[in-house]
C-alpha positions as a Python dict, from the first residue, in 0.01 Angstrom:
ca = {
    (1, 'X'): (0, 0, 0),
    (2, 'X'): (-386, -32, 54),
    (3, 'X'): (-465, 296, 223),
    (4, 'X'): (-783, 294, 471),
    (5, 'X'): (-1017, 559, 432),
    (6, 'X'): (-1201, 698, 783),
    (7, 'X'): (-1481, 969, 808),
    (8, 'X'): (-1392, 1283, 1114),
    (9, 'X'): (-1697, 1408, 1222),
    (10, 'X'): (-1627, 1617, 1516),
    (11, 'X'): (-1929, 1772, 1662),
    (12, 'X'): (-2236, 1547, 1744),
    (13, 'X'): (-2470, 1779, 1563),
    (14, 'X'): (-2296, 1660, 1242),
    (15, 'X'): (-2432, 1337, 1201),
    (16, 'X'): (-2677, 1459, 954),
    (17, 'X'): (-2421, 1545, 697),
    (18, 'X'): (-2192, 1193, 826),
    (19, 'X'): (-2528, 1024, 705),
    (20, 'X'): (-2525, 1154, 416),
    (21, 'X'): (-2157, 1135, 315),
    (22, 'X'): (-2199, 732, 365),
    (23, 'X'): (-2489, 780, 158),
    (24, 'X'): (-2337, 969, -135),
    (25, 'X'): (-2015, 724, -107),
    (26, 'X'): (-2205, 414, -201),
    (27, 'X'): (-2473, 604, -438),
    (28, 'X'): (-2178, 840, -658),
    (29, 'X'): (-1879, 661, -577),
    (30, 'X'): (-1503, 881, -531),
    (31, 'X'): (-1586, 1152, -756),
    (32, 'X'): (-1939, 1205, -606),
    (33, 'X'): (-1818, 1192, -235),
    (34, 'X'): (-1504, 1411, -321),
    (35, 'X'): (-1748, 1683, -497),
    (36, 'X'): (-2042, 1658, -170),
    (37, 'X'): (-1735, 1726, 91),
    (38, 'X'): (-1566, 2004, -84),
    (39, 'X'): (-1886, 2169, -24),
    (40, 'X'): (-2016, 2029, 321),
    (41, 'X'): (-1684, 2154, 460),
    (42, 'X'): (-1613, 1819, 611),
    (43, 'X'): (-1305, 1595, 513),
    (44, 'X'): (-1312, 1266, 400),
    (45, 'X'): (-929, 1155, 569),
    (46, 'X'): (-660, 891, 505),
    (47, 'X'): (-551, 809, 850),
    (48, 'X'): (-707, 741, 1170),
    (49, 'X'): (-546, 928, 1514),
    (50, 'X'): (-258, 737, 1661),
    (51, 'X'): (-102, 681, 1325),
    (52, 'X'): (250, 494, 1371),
    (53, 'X'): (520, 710, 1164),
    (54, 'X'): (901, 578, 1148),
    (55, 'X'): (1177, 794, 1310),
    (56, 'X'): (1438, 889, 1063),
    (57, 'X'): (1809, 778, 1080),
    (58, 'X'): (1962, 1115, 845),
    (59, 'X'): (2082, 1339, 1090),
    (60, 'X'): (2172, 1680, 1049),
    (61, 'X'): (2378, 1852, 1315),
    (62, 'X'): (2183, 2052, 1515),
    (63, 'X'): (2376, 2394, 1460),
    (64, 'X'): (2225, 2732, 1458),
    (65, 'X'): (2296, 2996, 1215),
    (66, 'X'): (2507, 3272, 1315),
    (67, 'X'): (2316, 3575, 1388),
    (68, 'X'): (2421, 3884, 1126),
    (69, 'X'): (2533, 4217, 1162),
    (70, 'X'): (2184, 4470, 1197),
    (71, 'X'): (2286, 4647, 834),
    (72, 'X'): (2031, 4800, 720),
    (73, 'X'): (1750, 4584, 494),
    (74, 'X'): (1707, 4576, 178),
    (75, 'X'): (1540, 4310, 145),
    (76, 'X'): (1291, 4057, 303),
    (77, 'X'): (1163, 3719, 219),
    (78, 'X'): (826, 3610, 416),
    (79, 'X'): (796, 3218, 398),
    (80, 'X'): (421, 3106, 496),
    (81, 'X'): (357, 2750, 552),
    (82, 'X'): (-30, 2719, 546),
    (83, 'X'): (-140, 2549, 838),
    (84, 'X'): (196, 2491, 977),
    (85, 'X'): (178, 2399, 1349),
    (86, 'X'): (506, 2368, 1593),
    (87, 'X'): (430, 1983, 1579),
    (88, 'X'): (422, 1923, 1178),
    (89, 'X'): (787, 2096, 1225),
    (90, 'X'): (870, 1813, 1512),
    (91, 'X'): (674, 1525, 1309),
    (92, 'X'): (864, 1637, 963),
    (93, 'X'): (1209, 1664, 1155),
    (94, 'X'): (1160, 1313, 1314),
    (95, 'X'): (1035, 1095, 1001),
    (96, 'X'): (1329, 1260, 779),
    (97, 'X'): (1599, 1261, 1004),
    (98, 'X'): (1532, 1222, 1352),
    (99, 'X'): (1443, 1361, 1669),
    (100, 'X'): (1836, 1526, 1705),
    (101, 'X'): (1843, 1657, 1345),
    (102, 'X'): (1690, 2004, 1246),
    (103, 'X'): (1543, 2147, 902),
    (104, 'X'): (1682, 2452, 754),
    (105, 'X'): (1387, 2628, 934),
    (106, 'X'): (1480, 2544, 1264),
    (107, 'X'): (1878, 2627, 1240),
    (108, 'X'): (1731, 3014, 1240),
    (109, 'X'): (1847, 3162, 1513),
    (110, 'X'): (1557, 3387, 1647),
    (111, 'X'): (1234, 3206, 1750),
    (112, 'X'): (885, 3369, 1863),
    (113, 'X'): (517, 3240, 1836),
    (114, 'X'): (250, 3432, 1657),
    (115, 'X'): (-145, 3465, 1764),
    (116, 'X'): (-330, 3379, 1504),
    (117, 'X'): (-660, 3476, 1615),
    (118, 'X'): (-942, 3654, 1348),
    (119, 'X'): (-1146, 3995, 1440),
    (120, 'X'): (-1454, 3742, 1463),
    (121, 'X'): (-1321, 3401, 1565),
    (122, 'X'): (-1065, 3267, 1767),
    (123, 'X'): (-1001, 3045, 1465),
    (124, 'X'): (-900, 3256, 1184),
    (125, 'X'): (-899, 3145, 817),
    (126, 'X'): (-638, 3241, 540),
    (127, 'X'): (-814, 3522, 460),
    (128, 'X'): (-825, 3694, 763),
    (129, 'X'): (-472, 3579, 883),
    (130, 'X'): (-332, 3641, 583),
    (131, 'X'): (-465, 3985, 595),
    (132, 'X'): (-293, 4046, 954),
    (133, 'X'): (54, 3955, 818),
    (134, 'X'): (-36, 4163, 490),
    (135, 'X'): (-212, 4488, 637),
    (136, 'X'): (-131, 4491, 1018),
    (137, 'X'): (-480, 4470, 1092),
    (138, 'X'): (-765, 4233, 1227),
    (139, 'X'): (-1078, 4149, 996),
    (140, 'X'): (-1328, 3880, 964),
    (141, 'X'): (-1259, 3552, 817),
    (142, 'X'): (-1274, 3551, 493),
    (143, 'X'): (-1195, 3920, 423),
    (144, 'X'): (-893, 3985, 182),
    (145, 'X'): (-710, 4334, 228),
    (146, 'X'): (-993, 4461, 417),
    (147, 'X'): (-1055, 4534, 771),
    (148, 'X'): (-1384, 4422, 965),
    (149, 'X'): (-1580, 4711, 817),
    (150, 'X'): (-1460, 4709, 496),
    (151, 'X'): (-1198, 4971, 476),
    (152, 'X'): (-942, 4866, 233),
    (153, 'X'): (-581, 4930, 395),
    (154, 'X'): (-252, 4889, 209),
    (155, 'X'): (-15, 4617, 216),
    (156, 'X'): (322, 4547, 330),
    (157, 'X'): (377, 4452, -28),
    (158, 'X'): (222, 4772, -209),
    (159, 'X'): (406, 4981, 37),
    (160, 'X'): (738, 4836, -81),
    (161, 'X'): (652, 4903, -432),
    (162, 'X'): (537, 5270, -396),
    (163, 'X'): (901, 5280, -251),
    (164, 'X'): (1068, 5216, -538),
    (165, 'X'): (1158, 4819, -458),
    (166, 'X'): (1067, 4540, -614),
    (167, 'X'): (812, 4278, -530),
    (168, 'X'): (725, 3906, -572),
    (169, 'X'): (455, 3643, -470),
    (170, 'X'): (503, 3298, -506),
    (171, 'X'): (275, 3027, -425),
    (172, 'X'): (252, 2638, -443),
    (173, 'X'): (-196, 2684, -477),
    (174, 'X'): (-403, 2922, -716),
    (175, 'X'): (-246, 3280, -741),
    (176, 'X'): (-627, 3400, -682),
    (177, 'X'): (-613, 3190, -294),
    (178, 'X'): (-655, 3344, -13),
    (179, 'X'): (-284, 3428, 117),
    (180, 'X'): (-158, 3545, -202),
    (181, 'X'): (-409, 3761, -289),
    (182, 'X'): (-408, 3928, 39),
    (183, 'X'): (-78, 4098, -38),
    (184, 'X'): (-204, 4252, -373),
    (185, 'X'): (-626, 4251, -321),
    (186, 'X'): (-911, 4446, -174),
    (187, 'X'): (-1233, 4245, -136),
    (188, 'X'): (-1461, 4136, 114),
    (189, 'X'): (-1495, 3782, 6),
    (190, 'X'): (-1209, 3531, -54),
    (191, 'X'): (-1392, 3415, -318),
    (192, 'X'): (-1412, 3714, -568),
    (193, 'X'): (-1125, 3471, -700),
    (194, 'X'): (-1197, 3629, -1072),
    (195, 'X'): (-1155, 4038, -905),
    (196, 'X'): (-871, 3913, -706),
    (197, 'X'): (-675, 3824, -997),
    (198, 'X'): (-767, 4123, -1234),
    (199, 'X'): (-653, 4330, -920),
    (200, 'X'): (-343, 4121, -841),
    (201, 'X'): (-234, 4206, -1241),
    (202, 'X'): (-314, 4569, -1170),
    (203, 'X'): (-116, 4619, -847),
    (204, 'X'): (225, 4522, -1060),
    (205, 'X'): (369, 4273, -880),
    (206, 'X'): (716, 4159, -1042),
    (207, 'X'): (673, 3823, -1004),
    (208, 'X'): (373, 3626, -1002),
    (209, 'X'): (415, 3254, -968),
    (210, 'X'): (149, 3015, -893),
    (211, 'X'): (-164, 2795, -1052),
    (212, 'X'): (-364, 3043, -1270),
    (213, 'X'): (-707, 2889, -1349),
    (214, 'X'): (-833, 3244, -1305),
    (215, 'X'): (-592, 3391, -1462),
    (216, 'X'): (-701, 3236, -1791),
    (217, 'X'): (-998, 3321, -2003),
    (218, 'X'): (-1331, 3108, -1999),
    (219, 'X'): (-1263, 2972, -2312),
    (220, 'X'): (-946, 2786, -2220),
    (221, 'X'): (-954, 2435, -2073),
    (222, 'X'): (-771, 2527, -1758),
    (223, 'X'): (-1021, 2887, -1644),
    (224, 'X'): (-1225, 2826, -1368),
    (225, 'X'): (-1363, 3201, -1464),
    (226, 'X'): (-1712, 3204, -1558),
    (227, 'X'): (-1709, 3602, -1680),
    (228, 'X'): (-1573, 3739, -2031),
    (229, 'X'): (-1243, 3881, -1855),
    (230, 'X'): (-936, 3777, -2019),
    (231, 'X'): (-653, 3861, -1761),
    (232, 'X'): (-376, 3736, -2029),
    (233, 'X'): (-459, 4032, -2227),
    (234, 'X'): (-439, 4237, -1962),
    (235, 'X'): (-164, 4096, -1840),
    (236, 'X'): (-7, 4204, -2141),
    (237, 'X'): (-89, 4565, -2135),
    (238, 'X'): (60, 4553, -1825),
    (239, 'X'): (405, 4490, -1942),
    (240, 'X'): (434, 4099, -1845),
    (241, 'X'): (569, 3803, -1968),
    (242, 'X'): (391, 3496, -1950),
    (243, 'X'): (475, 3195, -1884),
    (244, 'X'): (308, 2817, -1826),
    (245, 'X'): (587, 2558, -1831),
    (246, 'X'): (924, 2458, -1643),
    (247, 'X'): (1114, 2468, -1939),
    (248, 'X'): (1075, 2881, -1987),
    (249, 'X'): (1136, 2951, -1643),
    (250, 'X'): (1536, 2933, -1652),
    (251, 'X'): (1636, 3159, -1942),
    (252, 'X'): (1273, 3405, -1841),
    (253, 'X'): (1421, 3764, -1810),
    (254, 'X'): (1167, 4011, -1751),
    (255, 'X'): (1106, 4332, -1518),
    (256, 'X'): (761, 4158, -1498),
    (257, 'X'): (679, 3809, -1487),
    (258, 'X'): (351, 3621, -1450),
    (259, 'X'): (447, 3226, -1461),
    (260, 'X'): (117, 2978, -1440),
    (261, 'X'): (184, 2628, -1342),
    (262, 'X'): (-9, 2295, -1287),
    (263, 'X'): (15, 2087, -1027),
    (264, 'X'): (225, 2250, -804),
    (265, 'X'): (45, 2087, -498),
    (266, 'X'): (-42, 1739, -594),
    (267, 'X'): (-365, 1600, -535),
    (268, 'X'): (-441, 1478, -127),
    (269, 'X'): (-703, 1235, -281),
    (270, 'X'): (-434, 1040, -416),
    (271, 'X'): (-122, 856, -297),
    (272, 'X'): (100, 1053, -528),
    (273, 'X'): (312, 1265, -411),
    (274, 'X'): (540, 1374, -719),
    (275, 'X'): (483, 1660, -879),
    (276, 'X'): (498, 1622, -1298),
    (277, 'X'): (795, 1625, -1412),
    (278, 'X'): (760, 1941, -1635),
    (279, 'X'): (585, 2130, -1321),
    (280, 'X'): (846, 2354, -1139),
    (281, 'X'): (988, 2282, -797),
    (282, 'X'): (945, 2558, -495),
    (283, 'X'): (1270, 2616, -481),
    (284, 'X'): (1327, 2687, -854),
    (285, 'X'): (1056, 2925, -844),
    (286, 'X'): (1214, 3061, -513),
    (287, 'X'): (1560, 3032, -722),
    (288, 'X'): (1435, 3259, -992),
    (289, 'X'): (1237, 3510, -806),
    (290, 'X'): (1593, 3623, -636),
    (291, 'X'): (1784, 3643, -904),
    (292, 'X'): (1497, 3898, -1096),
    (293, 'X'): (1428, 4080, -820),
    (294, 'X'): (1765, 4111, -675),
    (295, 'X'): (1842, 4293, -947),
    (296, 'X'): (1670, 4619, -824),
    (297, 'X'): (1965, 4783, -617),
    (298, 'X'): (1679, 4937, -396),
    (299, 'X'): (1611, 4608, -253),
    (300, 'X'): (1308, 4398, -250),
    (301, 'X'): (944, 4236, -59),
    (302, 'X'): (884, 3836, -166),
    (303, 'X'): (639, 3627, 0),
    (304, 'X'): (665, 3239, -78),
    (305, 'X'): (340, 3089, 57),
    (306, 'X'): (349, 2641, 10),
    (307, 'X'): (15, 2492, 108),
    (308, 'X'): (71, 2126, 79),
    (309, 'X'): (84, 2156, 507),
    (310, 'X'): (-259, 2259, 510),
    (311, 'X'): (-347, 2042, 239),
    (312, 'X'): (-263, 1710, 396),
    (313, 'X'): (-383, 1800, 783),
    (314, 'X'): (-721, 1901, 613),
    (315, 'X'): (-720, 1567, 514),
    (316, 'X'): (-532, 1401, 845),
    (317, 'X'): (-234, 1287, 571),
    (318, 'X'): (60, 1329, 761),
    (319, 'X'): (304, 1176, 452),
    (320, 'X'): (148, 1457, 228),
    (321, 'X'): (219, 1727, 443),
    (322, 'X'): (564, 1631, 540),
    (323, 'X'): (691, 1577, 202),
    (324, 'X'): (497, 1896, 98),
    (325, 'X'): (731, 2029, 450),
    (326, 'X'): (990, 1924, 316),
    (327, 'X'): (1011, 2086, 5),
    (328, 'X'): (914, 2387, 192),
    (329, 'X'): (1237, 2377, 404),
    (330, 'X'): (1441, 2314, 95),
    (331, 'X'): (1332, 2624, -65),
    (332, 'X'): (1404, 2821, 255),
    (333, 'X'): (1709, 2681, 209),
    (334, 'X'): (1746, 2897, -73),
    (335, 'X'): (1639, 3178, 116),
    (336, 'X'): (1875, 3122, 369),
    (337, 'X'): (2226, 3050, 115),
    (338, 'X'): (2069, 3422, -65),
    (339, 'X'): (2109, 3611, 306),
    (340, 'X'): (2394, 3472, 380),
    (341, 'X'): (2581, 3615, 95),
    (342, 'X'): (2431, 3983, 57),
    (343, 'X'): (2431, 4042, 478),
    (344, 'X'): (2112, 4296, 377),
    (345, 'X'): (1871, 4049, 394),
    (346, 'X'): (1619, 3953, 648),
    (347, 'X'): (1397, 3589, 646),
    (348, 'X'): (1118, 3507, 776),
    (349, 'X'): (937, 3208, 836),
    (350, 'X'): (600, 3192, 972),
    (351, 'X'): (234, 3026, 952),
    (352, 'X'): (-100, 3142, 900),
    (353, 'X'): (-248, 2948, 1125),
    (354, 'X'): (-222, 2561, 1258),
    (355, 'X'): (-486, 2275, 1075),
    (356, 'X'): (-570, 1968, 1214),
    (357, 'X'): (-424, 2006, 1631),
    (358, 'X'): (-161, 1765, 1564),
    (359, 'X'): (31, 1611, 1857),
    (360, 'X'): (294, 1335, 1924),
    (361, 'X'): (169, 1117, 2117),
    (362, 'X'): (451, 822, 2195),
    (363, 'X'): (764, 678, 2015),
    (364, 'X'): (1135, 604, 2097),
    (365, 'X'): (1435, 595, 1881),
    (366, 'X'): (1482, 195, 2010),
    (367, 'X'): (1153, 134, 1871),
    (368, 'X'): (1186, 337, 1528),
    (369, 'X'): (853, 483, 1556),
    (370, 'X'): (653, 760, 1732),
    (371, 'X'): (296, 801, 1678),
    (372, 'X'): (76, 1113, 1566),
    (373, 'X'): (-258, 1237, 1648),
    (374, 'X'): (-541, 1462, 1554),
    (375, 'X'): (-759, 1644, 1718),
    (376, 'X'): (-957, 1797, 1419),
    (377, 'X'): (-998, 1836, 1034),
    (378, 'X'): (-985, 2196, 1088),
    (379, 'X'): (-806, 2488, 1164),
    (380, 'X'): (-696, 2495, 1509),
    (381, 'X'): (-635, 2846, 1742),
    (382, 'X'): (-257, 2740, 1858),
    (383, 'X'): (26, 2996, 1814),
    (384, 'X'): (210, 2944, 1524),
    (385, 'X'): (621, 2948, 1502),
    (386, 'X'): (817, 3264, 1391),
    (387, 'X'): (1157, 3207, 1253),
    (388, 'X'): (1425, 3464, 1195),
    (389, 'X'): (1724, 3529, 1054),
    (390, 'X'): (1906, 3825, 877),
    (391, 'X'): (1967, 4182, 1035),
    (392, 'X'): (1731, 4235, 1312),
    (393, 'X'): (1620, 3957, 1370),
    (394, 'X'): (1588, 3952, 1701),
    (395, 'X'): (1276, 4226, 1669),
    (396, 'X'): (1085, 3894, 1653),
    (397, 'X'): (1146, 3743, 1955),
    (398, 'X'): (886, 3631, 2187),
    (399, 'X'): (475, 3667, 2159),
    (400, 'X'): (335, 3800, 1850),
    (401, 'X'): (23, 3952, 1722),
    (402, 'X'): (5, 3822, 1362),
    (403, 'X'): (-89, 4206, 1288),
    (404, 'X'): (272, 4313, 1460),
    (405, 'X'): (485, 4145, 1158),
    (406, 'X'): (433, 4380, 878),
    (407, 'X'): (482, 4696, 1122),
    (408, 'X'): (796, 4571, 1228),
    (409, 'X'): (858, 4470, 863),
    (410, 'X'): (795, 4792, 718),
    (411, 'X'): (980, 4955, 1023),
    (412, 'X'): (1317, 4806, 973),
    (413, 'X'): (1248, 4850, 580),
    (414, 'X'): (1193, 5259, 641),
    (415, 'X'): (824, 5235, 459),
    (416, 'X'): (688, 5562, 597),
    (417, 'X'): (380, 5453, 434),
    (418, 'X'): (306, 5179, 639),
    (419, 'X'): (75, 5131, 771),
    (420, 'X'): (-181, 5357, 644),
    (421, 'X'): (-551, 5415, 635),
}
């Protein structure tokens, strides 16, 4: 399929840098073009608004899972789908399987919306949303642990560790990103990416799965680190395991675990959508993170973050981030069979923020198509959806701050730490 390429510019005082991203495209080619916009902050797209999508025909009855006896909770599992809007749910549910079918997400029973909003901007970033569902409290974008002046505050994460459970962090982008790292960092720049990791290593995390360029040292291939650290060493200190293919993660037994993959979110650039074949799936990494930390008796805190959502809308690729969506969903999946069984589990599935102000604009199930629009190459200020489902789960019901999450979090988990200056 010949895909058409199309320049958003969305403000009028852009046309400067459109000028010059024309001009780069015919002087440096791909490679030149893709280097100018990752640093121009404007996205060269695959799809123009009022793409035509086809409805899917692979229903799945719409039934809602039962609501669960409020047990007490032992353990919680925080899905965040980067940039996931209420409409990339509708657009993924009607490509795969129709407008009367429902992903794994949307058979939880408890819905809410979350504000999304930054201590700066009414259009927050990773950082500073991330932060919110982390720490309970409003900074400026780009901030990672830290509130708008600074003040480190601890996480919903390092809260559950000082209380004897154990803790995970899985992600589909670099382990140093933004919404990871907000859970186990302190800085006042998202990209420290080289202190975030050193500190994510020293906050002892159980589990650790991601891409690690900066978790290797300079002198390897894959580091993106330009200083004389060598986290693997101290990684090592620390008491972890290491990993870097698909073939160790199965029989990996370890009370800490530090697993660095390639390619977990494949390239938007490119029509590809398969991950290699030796790079783990997010629900195998989901799959293994229960069954290490589920074996603390105390209970446990895992976030799961996948970013292929806010990959493709950055981009306007709405087959990237409904296939990325869709592996998403199966890994909740996982979440959801896990809670099921031990009744002592709560999930939660949530966004960061929305990218890209996606809509539906028209379709019918006679014609077999509906079409999608966007309204920006951005981040967008719409509520994000709140999904529920364990004991509880009806605490997160209705409106949210994204800061309320973690206190109710750490409520229903009896942290007594939590929050705390």
């Amino acid at each position: 399929m010949i895909v058409k390429l199309n320049i958003i510019v969305m403000k009028t005082k852009r046309f400067f840098i459109r000028s010059l991203v024309i001009a780069s495209s015919l002087i440096l080619g791909y490679w030149g073009i893709t280097f100018f916009l990752d640093r121009v902050n404007t996205s060269l797209v695959y799809y123009k608004s009022g793409e035509t999508l086809v409805i899917g025909r692979h229903a799945v009855e719409a039934v809602s899972l039962p609501q669960l006896p409020d047990n007490q909770i032992r353990n919680v599992i925080l899905f965040i789908g980067d940039g996931m809007g209420l409409s990339h749910l509708t657009a993924a549910r009607t490509n795969l399987m129709g407008p009367d079918g429902r992903l794994h997400i949307e058979q939880m029973p408890v819905t809410g919306l979350v504000a999304t909003h930054s201590a700066d901007d009414l259009i927050t970033d990773s950082a500073a949303a991330g932060t919110a569902l982390s720490c309970g409290v409003k900074t400026t974008n780009g901030s990672i642990g830290v509130d708008a002046n600074g003040q480190r505050h601890i996480t919903i994460l390092e809260a559950a560790r000082d209380a004897g459970l154990s803790t995970g962090l899985i992600t589909t982008t670099s382990l140093a990103d933004a919404t990871p790292a907000v859970f186990a960092s302190h800085v006042r720049s998202r990209g420290m990416k080289a202190e975030i990791a050193l500190q994510m290593l020293r906050a002892r995390v159980n589990v650790l799965f991601g891409e690690g360029e900066y978790f290797y040292p300079k002198t390897d291939p894959r580091s993106e680190r330009k200083d004389n650290e060598n986290p693997l060493t101290l990684a090592q200190e620390l008491g972890y395991t290491i990993i870097d293919n698909k073939e160790d993660l199965p029989n990996a037994e370890a009370n800490f675990l530090l697993g660095l993959f390639e390619d977990l979110t494949t390239d938007r650039m490119k029509p590809e959508m398969q991950a290699p074949v030796l790079t783990p799936s997010l629900v195998e990494l989901t799959d293994k993170a229960l069954a290490l930390l589920s074996c603390n008796t105390k209970g446990f805190f895992l976030m799961v973050e996948a970013e292929g959502v806010d990959h493709g809308s950055h981009v306007n690729r709405p087959d990237y981030f409904i296939e990325h969506l869709k592996n998403f969903d199966a890994a909740v999946k996982v979440a959801i069979d896990f809670a099921l069984q031990d009744k002592h589990t709560l999930v939660l599935v949530t966004a960061d923020h929305e990218t890209g102000g996606l809509n539906l604009l028209d379709g019918s199930p006679a014609s077999g198509q509906f079409e999608v629009a966007w309204a920006t190459d951005r981040h967008s200020g719409q509520p994000v959806p709140l999904f529920a489902f364990g004991p509880h789960a009806m605490r997160f019901t209705g409106l949210k701050d994204n800061t309320e999450i973690p206190k109710i979090v750490a409520e229903l988990m009896n942290l007594d730490n939590f929050p705390k200056d």
